[in-house]
N, C-alpha and C positions, 0 to 999 in steps of 0.2 A: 582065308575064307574058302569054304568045300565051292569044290563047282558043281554047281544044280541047274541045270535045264528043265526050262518051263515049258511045256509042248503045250499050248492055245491053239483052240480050233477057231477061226475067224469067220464071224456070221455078220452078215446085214442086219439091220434093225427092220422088222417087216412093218409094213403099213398100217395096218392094225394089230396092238397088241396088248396085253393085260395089263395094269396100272403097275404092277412088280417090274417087266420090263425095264423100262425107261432109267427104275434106281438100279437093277441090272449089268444095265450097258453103262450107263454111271459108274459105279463101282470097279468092270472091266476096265475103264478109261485111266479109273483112278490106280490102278493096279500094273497100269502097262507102265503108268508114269514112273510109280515107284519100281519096277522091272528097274528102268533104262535107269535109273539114280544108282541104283545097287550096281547096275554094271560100269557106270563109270567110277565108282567109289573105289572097288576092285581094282580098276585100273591103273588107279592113281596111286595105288599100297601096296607100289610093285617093292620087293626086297631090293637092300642095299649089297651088294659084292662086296665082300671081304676086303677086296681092293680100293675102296672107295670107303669106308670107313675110317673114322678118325681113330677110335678105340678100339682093340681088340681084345676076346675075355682069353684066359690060359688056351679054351679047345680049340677059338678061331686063329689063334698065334701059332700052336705048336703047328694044326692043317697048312697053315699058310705057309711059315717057314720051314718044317720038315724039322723041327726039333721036336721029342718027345715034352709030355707033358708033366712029370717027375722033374727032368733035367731043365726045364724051364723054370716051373715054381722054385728049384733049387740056387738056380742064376740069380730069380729076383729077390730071394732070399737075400743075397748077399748082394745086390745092385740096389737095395730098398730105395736109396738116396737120389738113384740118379731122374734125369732131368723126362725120362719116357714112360718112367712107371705111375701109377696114378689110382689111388686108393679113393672107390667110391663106398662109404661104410666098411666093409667087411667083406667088398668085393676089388681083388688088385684087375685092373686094366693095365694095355700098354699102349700107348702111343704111338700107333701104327709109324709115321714118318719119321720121328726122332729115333727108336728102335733103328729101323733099316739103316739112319745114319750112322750111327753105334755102330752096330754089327759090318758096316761096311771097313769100320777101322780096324777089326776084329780078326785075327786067326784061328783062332776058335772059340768055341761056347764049352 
């Protein structure tokens, strides 16, 4: 979500005023409401860290572990089988924690 800043000027309701008014200041009430809902909604749709993800796609794997992303599709090429790889449709994921166990037994890629 773009961050938009809403600058409202705050008036009192005066003592006497035209029958518009009142659905007015209504509307304003109803609008601060919905303000403060979008601002928490925001808040709560903060991103996941790479590190904290279960699944990772080839770009967030290769960033993470410093392997290029040729030499990785190339790995899983030939690793199709094992137990980190994880084919959603026609999209390969890997297995953020099984990976790192892999590759900790690993001398190279």
């Amino acid at each position: 979500m773009n961050n938009i800043e809403l600058i409202q000027e705050i008036t009192y309701r005066p003592e006497k005023c035209p029958t518009m008014a009142p659905l007015a200041y209504g509307l304003i009430c109803e609008l601060n409401k919905k303000i403060a809902e979008a601002k928490d909604l925001a808040e709560a749709k903060k991103p996941v860290s790479v590190a904290e993800k279960y699944s990772l796609s080839i770009q967030e794997a290769a960033a993470y572990y410093g392997i290029g992303e040729k030499r990785l599709r190339s790995f899983l090429a030939r690793h199709w089988n094992e137990p980190f790889v994880l084919e959603i449709g026609t999209h390969v994921k890997i297995k953020r924690r099984l990976f790192e166990e892999y590759l900790d037994g690993m001398a190279s890629v």
